[in-house]
PyMOL Python script that loads the backbone (N, CA, C, O; Angstrom):
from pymol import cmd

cmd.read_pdbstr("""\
ATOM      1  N   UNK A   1     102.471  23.134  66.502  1.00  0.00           N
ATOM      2  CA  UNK A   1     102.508  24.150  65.460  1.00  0.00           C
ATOM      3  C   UNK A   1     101.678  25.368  65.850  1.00  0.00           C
ATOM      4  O   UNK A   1     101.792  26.390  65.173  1.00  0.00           O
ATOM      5  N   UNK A   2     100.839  25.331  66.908  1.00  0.00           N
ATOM      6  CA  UNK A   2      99.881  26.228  67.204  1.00  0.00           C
ATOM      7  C   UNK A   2     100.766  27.458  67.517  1.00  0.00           C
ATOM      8  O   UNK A   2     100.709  28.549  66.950  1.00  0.00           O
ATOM      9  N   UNK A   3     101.989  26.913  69.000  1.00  0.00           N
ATOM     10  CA  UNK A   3     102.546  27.862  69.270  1.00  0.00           C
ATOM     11  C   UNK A   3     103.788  28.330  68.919  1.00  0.00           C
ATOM     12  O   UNK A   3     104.610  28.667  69.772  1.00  0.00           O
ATOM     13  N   UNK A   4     104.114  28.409  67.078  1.00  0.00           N
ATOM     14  CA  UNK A   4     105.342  28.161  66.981  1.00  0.00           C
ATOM     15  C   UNK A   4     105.564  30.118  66.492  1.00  0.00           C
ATOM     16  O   UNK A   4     106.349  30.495  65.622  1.00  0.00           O
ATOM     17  N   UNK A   5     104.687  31.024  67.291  1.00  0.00           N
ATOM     18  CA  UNK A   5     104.987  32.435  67.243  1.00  0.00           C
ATOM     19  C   UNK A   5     104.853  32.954  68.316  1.00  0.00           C
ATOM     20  O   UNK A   5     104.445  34.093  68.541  1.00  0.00           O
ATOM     21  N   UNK A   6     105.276  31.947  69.248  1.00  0.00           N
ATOM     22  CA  UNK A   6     105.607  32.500  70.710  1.00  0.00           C
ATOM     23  C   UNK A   6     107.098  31.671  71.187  1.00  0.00           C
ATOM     24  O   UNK A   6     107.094  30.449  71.033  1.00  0.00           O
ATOM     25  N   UNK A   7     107.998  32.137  71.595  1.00  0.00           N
ATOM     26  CA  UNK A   7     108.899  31.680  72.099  1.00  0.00           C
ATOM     27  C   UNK A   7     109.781  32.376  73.887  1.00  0.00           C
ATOM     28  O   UNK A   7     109.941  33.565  74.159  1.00  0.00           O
ATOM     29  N   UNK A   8     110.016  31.674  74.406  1.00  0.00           N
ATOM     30  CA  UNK A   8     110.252  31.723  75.805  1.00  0.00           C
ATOM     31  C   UNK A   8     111.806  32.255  76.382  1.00  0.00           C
ATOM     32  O   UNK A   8     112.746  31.600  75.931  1.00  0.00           O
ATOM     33  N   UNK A   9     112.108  33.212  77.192  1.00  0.00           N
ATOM     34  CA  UNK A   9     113.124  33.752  77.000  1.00  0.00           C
ATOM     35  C   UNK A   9     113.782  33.030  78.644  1.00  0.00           C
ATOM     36  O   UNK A   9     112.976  32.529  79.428  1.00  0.00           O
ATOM     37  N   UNK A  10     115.332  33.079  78.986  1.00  0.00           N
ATOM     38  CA  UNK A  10     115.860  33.058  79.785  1.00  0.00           C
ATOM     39  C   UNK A  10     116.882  34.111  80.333  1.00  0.00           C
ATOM     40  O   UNK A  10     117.779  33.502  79.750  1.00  0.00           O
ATOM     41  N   UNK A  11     117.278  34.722  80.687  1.00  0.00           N
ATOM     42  CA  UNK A  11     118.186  35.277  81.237  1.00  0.00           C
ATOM     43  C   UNK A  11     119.148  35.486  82.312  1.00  0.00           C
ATOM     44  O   UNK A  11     118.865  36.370  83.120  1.00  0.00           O
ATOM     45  N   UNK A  12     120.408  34.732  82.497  1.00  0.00           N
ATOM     46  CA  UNK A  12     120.689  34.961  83.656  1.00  0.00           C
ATOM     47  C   UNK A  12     122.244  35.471  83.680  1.00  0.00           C
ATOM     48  O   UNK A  12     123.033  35.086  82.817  1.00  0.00           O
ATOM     49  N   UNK A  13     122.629  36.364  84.730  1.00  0.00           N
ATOM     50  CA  UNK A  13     123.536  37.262  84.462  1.00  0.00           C
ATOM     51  C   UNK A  13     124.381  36.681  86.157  1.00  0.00           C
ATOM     52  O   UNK A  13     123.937  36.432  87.278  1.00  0.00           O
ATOM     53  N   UNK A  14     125.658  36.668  85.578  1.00  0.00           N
ATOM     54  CA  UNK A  14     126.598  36.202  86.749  1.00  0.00           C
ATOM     55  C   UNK A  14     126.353  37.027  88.283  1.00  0.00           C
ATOM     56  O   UNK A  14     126.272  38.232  88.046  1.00  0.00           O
ATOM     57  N   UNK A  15     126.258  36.831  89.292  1.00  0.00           N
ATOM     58  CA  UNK A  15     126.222  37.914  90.487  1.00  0.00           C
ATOM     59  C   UNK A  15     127.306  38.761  90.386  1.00  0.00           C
ATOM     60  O   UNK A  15     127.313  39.704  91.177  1.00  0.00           O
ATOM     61  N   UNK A  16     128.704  38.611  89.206  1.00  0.00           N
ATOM     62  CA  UNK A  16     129.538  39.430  89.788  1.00  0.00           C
ATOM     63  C   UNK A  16     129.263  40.608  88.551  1.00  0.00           C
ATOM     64  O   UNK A  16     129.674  41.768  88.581  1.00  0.00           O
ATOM     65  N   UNK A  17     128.591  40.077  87.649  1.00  0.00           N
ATOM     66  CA  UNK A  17     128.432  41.402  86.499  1.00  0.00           C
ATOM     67  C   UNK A  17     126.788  41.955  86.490  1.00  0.00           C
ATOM     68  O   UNK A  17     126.303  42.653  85.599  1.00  0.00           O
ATOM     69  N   UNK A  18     126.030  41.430  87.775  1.00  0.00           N
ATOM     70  CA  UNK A  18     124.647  41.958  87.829  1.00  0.00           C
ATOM     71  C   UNK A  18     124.660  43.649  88.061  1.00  0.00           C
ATOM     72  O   UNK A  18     125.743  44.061  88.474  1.00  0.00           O
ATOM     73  N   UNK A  19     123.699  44.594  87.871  1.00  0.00           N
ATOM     74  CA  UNK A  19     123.763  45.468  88.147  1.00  0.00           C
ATOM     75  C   UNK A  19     124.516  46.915  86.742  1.00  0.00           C
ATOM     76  O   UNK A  19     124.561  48.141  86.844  1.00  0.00           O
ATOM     77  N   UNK A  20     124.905  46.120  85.766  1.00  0.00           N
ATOM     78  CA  UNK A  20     126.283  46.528  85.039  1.00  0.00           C
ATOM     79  C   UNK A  20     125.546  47.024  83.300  1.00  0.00           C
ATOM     80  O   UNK A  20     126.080  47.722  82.438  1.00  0.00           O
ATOM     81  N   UNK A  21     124.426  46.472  83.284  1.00  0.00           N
ATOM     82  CA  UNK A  21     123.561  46.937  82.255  1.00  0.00           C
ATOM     83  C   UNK A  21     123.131  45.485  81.307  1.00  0.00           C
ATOM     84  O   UNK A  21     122.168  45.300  80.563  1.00  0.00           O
ATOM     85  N   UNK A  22     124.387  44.489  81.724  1.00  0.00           N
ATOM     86  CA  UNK A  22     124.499  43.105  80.615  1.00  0.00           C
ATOM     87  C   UNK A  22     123.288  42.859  80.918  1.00  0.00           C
ATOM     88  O   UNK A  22     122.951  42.978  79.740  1.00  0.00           O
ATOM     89  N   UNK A  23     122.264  42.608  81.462  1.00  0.00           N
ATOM     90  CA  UNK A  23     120.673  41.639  81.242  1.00  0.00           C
ATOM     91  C   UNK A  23     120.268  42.343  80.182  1.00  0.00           C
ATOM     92  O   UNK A  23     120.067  41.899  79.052  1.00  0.00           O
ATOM     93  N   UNK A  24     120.089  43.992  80.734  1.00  0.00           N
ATOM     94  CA  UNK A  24     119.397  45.066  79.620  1.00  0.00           C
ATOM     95  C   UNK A  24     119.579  44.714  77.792  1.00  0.00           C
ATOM     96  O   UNK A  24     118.819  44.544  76.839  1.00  0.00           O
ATOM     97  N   UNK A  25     121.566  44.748  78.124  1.00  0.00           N
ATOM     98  CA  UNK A  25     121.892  44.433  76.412  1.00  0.00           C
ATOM     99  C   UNK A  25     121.423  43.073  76.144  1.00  0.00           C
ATOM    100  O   UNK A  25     120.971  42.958  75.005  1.00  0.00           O
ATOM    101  N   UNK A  26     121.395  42.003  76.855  1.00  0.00           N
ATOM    102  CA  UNK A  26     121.292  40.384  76.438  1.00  0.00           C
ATOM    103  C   UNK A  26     119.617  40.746  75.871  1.00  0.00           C
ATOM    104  O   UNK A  26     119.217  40.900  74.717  1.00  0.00           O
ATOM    105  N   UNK A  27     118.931  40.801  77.064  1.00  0.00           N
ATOM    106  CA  UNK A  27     117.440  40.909  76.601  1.00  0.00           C
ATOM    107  C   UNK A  27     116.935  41.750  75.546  1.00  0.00           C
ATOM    108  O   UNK A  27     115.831  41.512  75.057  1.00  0.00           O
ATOM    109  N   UNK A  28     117.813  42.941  75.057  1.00  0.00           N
ATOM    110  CA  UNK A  28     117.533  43.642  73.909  1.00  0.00           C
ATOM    111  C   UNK A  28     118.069  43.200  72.564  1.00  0.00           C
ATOM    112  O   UNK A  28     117.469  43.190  71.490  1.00  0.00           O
ATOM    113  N   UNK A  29     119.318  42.835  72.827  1.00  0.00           N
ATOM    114  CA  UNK A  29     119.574  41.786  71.676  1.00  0.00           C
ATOM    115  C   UNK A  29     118.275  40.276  71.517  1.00  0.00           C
ATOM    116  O   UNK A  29     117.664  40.059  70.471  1.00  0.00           O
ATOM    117  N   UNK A  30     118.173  39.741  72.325  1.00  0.00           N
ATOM    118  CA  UNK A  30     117.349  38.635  72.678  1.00  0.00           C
ATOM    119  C   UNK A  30     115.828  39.083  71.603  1.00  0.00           C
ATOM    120  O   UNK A  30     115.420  38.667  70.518  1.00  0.00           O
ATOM    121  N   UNK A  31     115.350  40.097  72.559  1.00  0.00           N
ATOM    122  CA  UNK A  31     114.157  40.938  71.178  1.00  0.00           C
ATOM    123  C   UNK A  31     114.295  41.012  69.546  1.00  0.00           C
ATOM    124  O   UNK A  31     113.587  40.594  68.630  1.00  0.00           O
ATOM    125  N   UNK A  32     115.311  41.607  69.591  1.00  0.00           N
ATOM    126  CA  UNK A  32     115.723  42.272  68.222  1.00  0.00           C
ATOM    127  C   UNK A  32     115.853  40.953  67.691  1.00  0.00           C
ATOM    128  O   UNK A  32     115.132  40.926  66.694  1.00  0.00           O
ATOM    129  N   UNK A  33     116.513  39.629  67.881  1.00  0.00           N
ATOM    130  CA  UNK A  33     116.451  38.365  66.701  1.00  0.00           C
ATOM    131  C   UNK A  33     115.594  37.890  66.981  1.00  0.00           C
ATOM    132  O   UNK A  33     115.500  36.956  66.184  1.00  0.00           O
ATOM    133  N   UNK A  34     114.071  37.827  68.211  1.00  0.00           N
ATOM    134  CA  UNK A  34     112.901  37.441  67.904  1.00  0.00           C
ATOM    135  C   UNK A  34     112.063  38.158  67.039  1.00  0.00           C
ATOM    136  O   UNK A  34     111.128  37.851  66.301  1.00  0.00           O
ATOM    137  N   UNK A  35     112.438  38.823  67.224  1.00  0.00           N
ATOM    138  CA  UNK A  35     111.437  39.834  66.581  1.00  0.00           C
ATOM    139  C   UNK A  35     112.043  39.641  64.691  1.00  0.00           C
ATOM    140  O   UNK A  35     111.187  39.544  63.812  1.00  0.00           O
ATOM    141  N   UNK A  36     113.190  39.621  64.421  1.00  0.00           N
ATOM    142  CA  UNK A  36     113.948  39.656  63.081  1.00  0.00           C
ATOM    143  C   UNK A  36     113.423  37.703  62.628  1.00  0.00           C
ATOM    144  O   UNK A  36     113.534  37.193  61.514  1.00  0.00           O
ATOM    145  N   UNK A  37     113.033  37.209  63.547  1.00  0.00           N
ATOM    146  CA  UNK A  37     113.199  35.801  62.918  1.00  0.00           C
ATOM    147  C   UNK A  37     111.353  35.518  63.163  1.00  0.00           C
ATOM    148  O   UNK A  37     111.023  34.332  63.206  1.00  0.00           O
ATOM    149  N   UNK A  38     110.184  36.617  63.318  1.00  0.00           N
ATOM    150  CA  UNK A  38     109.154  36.407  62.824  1.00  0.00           C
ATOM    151  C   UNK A  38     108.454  36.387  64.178  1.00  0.00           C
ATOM    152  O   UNK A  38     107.254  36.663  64.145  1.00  0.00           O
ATOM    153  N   UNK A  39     108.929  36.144  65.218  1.00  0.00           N
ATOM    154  CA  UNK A  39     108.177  35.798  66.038  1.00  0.00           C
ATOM    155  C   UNK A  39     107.118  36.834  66.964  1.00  0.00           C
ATOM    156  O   UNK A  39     107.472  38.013  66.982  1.00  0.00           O
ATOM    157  N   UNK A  40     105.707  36.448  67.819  1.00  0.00           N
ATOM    158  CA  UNK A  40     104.580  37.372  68.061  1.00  0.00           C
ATOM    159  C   UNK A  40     105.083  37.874  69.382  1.00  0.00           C
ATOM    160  O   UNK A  40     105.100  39.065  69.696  1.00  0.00           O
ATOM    161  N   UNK A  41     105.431  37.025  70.023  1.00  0.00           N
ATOM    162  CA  UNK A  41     105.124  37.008  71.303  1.00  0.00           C
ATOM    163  C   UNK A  41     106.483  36.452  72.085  1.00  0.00           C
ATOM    164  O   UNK A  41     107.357  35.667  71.717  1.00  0.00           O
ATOM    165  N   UNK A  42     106.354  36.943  72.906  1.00  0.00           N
ATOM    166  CA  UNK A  42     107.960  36.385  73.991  1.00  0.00           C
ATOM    167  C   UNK A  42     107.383  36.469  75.394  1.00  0.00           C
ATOM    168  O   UNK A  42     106.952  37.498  75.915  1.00  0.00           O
ATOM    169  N   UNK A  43     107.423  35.370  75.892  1.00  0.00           N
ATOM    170  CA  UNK A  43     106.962  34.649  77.703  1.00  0.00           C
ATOM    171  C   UNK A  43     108.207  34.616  78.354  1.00  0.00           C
ATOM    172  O   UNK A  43     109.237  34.106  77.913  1.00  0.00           O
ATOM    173  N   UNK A  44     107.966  35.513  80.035  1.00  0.00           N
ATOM    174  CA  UNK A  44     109.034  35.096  80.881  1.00  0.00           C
ATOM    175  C   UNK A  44     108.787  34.400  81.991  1.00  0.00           C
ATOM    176  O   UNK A  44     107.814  34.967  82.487  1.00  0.00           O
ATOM    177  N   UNK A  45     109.048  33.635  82.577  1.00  0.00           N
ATOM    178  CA  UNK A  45     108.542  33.304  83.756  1.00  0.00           C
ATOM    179  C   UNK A  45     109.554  33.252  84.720  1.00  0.00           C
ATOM    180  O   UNK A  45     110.568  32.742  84.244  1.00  0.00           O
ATOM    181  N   UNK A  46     109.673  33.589  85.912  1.00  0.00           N
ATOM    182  CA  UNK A  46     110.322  34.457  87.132  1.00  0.00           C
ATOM    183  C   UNK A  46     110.445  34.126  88.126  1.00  0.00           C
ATOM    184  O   UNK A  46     109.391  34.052  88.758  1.00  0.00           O
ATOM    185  N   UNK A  47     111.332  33.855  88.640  1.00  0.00           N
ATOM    186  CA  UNK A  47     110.593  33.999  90.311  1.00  0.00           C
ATOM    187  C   UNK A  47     110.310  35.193  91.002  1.00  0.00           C
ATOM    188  O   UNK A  47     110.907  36.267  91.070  1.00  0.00           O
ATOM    189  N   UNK A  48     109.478  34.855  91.397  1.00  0.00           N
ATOM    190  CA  UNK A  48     108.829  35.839  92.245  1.00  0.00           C
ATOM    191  C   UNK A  48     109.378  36.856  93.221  1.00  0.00           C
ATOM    192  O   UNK A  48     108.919  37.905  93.673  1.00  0.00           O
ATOM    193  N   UNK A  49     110.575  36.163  93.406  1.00  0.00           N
ATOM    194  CA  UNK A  49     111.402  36.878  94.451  1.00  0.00           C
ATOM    195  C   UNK A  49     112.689  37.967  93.551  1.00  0.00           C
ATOM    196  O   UNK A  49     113.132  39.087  93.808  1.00  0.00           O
ATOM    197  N   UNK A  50     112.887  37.240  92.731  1.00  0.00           N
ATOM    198  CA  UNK A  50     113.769  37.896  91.401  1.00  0.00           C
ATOM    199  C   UNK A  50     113.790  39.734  91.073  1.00  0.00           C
ATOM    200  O   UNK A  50     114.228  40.226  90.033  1.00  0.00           O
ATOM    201  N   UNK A  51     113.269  40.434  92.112  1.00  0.00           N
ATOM    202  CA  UNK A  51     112.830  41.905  91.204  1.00  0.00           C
ATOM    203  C   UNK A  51     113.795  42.556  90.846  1.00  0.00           C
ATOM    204  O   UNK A  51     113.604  43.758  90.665  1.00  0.00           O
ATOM    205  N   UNK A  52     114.841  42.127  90.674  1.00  0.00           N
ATOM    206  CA  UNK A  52     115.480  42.402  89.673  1.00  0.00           C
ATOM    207  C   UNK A  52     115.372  42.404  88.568  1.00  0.00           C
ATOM    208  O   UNK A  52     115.474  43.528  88.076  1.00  0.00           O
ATOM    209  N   UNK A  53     115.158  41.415  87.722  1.00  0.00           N
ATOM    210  CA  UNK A  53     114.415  40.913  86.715  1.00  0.00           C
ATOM    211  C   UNK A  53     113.100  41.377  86.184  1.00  0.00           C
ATOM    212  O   UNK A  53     112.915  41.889  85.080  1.00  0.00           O
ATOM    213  N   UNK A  54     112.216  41.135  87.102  1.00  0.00           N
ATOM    214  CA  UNK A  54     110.700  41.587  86.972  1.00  0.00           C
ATOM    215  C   UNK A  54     110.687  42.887  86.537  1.00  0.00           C
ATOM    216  O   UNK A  54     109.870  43.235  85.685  1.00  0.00           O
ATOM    217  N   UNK A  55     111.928  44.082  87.270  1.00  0.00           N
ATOM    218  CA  UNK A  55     112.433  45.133  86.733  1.00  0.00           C
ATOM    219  C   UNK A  55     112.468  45.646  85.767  1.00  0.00           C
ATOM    220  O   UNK A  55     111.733  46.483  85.243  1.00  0.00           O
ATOM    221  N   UNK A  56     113.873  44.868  85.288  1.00  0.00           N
ATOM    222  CA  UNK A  56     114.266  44.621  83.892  1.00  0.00           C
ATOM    223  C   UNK A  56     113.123  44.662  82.361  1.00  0.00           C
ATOM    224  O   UNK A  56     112.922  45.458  81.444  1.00  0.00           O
ATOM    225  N   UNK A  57     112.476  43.011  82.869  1.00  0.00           N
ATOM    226  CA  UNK A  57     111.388  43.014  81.773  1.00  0.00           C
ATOM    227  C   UNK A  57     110.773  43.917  81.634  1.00  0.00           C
ATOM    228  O   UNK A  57     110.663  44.331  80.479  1.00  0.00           O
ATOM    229  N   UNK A  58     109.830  44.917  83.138  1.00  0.00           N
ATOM    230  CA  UNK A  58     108.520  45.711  82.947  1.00  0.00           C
ATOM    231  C   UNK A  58     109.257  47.127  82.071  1.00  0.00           C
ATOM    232  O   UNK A  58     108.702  47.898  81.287  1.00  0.00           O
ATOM    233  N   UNK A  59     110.598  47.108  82.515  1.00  0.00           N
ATOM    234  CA  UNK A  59     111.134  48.073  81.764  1.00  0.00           C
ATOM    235  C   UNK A  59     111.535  48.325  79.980  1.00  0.00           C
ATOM    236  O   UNK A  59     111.671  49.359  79.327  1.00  0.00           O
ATOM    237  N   UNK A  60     111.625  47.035  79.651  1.00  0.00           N
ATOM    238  CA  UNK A  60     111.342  46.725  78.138  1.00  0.00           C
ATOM    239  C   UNK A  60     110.204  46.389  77.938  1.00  0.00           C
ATOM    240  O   UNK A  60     110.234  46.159  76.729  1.00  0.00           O
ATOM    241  N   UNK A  61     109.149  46.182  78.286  1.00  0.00           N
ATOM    242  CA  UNK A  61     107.552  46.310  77.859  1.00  0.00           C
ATOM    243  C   UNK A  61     107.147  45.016  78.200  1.00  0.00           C
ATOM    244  O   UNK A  61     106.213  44.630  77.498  1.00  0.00           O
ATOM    245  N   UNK A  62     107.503  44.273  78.980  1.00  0.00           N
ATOM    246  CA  UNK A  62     107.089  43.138  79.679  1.00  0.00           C
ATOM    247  C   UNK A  62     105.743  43.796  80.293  1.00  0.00           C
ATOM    248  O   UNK A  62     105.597  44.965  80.650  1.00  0.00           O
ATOM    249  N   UNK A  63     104.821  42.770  80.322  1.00  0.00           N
ATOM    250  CA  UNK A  63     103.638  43.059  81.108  1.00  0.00           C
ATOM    251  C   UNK A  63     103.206  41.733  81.803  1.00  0.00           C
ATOM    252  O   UNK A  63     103.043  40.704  81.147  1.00  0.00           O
ATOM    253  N   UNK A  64     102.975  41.805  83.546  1.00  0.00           N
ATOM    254  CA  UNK A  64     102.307  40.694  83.846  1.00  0.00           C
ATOM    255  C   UNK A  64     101.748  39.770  83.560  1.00  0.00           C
ATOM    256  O   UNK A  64     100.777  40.296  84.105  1.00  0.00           O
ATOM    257  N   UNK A  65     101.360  38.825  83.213  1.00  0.00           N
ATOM    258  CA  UNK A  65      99.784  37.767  83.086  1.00  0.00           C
ATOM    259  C   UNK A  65      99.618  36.761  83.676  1.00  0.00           C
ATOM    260  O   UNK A  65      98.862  35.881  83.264  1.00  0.00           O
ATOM    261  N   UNK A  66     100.321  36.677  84.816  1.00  0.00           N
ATOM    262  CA  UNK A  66      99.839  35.169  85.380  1.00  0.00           C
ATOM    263  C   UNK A  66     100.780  35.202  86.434  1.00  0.00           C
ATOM    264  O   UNK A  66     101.670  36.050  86.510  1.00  0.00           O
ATOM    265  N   UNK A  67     100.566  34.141  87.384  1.00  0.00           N
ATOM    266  CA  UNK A  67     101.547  33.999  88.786  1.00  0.00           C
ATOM    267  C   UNK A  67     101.194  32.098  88.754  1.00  0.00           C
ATOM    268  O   UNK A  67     100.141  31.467  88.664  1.00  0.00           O
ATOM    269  N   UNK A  68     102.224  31.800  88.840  1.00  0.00           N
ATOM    270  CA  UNK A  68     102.280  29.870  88.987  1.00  0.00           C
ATOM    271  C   UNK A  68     102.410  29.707  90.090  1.00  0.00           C
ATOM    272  O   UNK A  68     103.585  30.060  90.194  1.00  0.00           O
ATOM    273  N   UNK A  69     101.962  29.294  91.552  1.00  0.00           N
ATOM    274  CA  UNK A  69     101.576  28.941  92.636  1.00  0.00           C
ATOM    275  C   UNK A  69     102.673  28.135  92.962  1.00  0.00           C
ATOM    276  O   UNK A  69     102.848  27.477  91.936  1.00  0.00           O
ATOM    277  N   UNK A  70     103.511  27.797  93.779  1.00  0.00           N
ATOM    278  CA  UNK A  70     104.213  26.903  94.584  1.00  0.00           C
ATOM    279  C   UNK A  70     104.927  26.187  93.762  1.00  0.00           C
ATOM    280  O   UNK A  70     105.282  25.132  94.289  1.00  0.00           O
ATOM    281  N   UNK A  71     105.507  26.407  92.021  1.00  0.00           N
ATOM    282  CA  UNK A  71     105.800  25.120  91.539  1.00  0.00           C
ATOM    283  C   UNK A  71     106.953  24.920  91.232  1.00  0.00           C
ATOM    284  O   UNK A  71     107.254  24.265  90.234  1.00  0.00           O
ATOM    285  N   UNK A  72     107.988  25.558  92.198  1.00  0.00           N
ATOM    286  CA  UNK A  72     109.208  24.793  93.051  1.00  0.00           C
ATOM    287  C   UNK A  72     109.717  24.980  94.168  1.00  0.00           C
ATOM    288  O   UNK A  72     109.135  25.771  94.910  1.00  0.00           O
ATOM    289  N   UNK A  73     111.230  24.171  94.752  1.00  0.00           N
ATOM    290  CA  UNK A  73     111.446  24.466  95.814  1.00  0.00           C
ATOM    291  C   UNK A  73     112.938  24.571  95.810  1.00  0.00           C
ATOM    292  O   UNK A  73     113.705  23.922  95.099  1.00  0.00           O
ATOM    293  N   UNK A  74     113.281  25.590  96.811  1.00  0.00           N
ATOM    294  CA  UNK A  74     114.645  25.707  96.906  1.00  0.00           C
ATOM    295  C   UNK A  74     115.269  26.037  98.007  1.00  0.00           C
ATOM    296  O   UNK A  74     114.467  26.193  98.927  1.00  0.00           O
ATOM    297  N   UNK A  75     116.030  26.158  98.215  1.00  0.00           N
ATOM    298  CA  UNK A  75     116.390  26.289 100.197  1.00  0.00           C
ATOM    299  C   UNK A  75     115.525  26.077 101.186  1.00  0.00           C
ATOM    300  O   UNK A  75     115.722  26.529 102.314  1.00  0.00           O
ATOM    301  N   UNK A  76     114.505  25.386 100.874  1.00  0.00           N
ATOM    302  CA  UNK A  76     113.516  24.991 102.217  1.00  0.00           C
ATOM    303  C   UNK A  76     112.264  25.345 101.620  1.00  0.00           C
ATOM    304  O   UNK A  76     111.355  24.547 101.849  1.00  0.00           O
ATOM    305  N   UNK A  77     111.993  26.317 100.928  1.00  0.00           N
ATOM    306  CA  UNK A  77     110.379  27.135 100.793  1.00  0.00           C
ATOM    307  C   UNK A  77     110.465  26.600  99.296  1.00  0.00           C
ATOM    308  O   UNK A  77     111.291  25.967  98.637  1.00  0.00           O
ATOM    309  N   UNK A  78     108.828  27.330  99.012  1.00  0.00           N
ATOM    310  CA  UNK A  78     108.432  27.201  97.966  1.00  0.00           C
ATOM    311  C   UNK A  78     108.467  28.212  97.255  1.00  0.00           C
ATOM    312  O   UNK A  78     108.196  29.301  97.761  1.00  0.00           O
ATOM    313  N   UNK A  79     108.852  28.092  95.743  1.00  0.00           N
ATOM    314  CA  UNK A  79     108.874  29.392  94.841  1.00  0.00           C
ATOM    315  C   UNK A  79     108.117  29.277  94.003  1.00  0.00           C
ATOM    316  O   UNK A  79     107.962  28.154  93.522  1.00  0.00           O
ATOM    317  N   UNK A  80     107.319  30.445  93.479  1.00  0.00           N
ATOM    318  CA  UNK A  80     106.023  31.243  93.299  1.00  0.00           C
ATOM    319  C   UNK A  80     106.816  31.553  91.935  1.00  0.00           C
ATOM    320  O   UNK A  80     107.982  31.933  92.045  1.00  0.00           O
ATOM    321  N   UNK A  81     106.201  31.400  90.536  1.00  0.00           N
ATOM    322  CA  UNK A  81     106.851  32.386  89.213  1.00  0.00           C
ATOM    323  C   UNK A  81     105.586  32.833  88.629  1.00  0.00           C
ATOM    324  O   UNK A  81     104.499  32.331  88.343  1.00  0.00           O
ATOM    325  N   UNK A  82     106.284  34.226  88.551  1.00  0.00           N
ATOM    326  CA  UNK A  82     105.851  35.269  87.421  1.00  0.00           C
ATOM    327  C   UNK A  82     106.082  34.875  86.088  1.00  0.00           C
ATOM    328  O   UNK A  82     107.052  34.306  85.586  1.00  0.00           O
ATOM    329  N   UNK A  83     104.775  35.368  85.487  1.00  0.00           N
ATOM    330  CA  UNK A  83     104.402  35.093  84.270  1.00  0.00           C
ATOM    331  C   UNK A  83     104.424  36.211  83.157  1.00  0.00           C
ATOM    332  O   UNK A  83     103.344  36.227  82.568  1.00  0.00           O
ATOM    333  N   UNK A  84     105.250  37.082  82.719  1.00  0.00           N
ATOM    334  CA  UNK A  84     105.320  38.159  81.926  1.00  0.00           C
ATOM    335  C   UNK A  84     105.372  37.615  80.358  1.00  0.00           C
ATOM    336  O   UNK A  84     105.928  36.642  79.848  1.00  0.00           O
ATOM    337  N   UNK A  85     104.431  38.823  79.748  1.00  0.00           N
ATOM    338  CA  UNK A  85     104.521  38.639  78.451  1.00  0.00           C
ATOM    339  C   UNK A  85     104.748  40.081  77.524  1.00  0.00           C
ATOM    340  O   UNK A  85     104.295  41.083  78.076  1.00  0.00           O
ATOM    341  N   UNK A  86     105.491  40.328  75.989  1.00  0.00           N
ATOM    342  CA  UNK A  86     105.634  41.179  76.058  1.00  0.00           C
ATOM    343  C   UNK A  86     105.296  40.818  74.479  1.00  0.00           C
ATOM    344  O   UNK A  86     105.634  39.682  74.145  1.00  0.00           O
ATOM    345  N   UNK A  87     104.496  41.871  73.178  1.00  0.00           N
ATOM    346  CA  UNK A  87     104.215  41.344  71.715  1.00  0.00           C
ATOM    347  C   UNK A  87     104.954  41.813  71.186  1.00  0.00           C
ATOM    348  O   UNK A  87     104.853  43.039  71.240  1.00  0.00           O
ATOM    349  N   UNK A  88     106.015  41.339  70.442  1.00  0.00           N
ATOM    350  CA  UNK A  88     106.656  42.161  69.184  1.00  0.00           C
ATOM    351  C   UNK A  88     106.206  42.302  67.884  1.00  0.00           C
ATOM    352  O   UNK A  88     107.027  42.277  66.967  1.00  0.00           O
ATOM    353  N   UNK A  89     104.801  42.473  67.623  1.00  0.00           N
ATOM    354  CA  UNK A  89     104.275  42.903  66.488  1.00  0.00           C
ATOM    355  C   UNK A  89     102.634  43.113  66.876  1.00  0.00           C
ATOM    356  O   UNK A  89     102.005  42.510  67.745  1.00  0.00           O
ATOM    357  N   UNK A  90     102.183  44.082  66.022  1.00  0.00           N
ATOM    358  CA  UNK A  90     100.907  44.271  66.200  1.00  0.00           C
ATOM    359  C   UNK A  90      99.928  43.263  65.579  1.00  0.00           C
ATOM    360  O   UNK A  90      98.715  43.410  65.726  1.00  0.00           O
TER     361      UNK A  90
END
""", "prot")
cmd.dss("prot")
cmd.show_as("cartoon", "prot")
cmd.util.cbc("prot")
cmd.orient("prot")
């Protein structure tokens, strides 16, 4: 119950419609019913390699706060996620 005014966002947009504006509208719609259904706070977490994304968020008011160290793996290496957070209310 502590954290039930923070909720966690996903986004992922096909490779063939990336580039096309759809993350921008998903994630702005995505805001607008967190924000309409009460909530403080919205967490993204990223990969690191993603700047596309990282983009995206810092461009709707995402702000850094954290980097998660090594905690997965995928084609051989290890992936590193970004930790963005962004408040929808004062």
């Amino acid at each position: 119950a502590g954290y039930r005014t923070t909720v966690e966002n996903s986004v992922y947009v096909h490779r063939e419609h990336q580039r096309r504006g759809v993350g921008r509208l998903l994630l702005t719609a995505l805001l607008d019913v967190a924000r309409s259904s009460g909530f403080h706070t919205v967490i993204a977490r990223i990969d690191s390699q993603s700047v596309g994304s990282i983009a995206l968020h810092k461009s709707l008011g995402f702000v850094e706060v954290g980097v998660e160290r090594q905690i997965g793996r995928k084609f051989g290496r290890w992936l590193d996620s970004i930790i963005m957070q962004r408040f929808l209310s004062d």
